[in-house]
C-alpha positions as CSV (number, residue, x, y, z in Angstrom):
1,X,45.9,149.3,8.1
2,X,46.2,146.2,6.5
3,X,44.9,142.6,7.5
4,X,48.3,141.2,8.4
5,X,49.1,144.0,10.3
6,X,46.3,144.2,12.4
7,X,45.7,140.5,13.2
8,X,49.9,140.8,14.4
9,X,49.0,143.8,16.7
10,X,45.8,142.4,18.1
11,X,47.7,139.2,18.8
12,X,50.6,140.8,20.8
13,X,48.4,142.5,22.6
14,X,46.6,139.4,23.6
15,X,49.8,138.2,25.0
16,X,50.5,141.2,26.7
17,X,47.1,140.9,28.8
18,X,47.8,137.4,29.1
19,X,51.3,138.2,31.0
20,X,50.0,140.6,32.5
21,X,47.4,138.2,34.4
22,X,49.8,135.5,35.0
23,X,52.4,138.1,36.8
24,X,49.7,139.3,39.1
25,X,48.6,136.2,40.1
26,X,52.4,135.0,40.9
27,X,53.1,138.1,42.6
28,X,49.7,137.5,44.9
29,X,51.1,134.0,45.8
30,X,54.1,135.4,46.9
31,X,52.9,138.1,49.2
32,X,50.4,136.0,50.7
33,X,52.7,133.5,52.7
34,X,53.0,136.8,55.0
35,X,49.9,137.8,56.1
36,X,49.5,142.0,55.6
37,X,51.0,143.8,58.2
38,X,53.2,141.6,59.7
39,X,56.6,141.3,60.4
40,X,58.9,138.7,61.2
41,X,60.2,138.6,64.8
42,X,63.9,140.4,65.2
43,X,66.7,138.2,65.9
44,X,70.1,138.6,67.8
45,X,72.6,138.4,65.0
46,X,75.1,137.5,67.9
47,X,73.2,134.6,69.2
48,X,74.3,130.8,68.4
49,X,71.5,128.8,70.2
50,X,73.2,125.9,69.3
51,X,76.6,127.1,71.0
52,X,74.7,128.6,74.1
53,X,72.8,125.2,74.7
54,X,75.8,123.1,74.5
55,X,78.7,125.2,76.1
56,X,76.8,128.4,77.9
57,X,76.6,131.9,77.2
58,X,79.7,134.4,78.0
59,X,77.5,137.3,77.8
60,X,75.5,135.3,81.1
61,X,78.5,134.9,83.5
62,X,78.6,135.5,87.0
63,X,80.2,135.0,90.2
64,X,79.7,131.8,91.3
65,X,80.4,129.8,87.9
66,X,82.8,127.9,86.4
67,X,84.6,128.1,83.3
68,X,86.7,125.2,81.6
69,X,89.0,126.8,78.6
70,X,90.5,125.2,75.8
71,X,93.2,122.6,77.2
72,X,91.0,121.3,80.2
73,X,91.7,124.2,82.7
74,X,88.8,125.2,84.7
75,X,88.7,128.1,86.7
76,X,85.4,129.3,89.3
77,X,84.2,133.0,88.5
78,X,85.5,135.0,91.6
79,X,83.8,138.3,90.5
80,X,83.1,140.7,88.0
81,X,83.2,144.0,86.9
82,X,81.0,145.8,84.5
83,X,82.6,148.7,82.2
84,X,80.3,151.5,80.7
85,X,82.2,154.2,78.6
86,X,79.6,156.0,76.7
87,X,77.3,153.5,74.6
88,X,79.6,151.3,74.7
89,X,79.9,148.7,77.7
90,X,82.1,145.2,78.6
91,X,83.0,142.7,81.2
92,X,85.5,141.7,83.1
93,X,85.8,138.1,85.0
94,X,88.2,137.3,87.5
95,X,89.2,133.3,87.9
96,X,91.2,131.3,89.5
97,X,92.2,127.3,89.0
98,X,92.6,124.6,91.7
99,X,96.3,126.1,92.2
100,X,95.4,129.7,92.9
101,X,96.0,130.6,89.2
102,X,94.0,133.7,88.6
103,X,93.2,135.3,85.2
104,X,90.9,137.6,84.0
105,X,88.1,137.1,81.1
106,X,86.6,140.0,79.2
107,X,83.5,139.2,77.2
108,X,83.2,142.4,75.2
109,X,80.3,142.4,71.8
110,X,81.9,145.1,69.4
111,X,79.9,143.9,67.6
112,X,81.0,140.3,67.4
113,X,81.6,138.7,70.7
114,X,85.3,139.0,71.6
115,X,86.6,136.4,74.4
116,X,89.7,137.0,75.9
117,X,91.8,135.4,78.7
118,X,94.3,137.8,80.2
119,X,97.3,136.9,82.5
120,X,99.0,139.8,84.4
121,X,102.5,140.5,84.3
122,X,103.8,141.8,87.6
123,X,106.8,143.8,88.2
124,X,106.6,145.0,84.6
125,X,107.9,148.5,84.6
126,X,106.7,149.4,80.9
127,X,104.3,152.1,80.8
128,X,101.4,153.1,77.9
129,X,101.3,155.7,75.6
130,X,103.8,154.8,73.0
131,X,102.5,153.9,69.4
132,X,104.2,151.0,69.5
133,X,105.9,148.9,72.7
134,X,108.3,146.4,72.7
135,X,107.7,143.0,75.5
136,X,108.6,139.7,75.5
137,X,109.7,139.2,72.1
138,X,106.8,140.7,70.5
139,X,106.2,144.3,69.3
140,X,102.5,145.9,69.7
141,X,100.5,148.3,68.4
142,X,98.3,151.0,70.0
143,X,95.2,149.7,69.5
144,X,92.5,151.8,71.9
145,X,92.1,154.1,75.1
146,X,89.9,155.5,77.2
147,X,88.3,155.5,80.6
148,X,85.2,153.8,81.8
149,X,82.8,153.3,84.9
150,X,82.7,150.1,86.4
151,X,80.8,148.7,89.0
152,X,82.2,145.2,91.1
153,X,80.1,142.4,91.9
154,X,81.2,139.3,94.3
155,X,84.9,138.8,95.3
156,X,87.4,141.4,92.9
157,X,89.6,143.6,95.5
158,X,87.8,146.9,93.9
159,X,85.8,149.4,95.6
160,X,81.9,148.4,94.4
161,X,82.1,151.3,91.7
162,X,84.5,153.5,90.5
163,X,86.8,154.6,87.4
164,X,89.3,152.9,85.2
165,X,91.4,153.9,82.6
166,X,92.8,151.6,80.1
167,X,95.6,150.9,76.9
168,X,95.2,148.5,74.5
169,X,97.4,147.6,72.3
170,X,97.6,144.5,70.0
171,X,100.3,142.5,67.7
172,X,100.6,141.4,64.7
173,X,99.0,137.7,65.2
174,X,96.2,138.6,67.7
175,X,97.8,138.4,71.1
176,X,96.9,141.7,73.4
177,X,98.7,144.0,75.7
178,X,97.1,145.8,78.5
179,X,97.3,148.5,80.8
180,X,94.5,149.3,83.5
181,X,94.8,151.8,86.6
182,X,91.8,151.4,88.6
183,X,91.0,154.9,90.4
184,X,93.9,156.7,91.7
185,X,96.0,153.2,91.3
186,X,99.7,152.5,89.0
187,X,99.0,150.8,86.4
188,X,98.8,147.0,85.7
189,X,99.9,145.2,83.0
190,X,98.6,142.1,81.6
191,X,99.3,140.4,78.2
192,X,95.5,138.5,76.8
193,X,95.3,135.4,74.2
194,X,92.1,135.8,72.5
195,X,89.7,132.7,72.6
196,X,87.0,131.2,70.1
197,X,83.5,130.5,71.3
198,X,84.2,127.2,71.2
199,X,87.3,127.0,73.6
200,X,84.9,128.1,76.3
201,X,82.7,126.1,78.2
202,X,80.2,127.4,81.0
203,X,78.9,125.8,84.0
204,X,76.7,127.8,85.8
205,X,76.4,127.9,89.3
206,X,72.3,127.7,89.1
207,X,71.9,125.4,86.3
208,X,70.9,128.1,83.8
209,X,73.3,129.4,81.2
């Protein structure tokens, strides 16, 4: 091997090494803001702090609070009603206004947390099971269906536990049809307007959201 030859090879090998040490030590710096074995504490995707401190937490509600909705309505929290169908699991609020106005809020994380404010429709004679259903102006789509467990807490006009089944169907900008029979009851009919978080604000009864 010539001179040349061998002075070019020794020299990129040099730089190699040289590389080498400066990569280590970069890498060491990096992994040491993290001491070994540790991990960093889990956090609830679904959680804004921000939000919760400022307007209250949906997921929190109970009988005995008030909610003020987009538009400056505020309704008191009458009762609720848990729903477990498999893993899956919701709630179900029932308010009323100054006037006697009652509606129904279900806080439901599938798996973004869904808000929606349901008025019923009485004396509707529609009944579920269709793909699609024609009401008040709007055509809906068959969205879900099921049955679930609940269990009642506070003031609701259901027995403390029992069964419901349900049929949801939705339309083409958002708004919600729905049909519950609770036990061995007819159904009932309800149309819901789905709310953002920020439409929502909480006033607990105790002081803590």
């Amino acid at each position: 091997m010539n001179g040349p030859v061998a002075y070019l090879l020794t020299t990129v090998g040099c730089l190699a090494v040289v590389a080498g040490v400066v990569i280590a030590v970069w890498a060491q710096r990096r992994t040491s803001r993290r001491p070994p074995g540790t991990r960093a504490a889990p956090e609830d995707p679904l959680r804004d702090r921000d939000a919760d401190a400022l307007r209250g937490d949906p997921r929190r509600l109970k009988p005995g609070d008030l909610v003020e909705v987009s538009g400056g309505v505020t309704y008191a929290v009458r009762g609720s009603v848990r729903l477990v169908e498999g893993a899956w699991s919701w709630t179900e609020h029932l308010l009323d206004d100054a006037d006697g106005v009652r509606r129904w809020l279900s806080v439901e994380e599938d798996p973004e947390l869904e808000l929606v404010l349901w008025a019923a429709e009485p004396g509707t004679t529609i009944t579920p099971g269709a793909p699609t259903i024609d009401f008040a102006g709007r055509r809906y789509r068959w969205s879900e269906s099921g049955q679930a467990r609940y269990t009642a807490v506070g003031t609701t006009t259901l027995d403390p536990s029992g069964t419901l089944r349900y049929h949801d169907y939705q339309a083409s900008g958002g708004e919600r049809l729905s049909f519950e029979a609770y036990g061995e009851a007819g159904w009932e009919v309800a149309r819901g307007e789905r709310l953002h978080r920020s439409e929502v604000m909480i006033y607990p009864r105790d002081g803590v959201a």
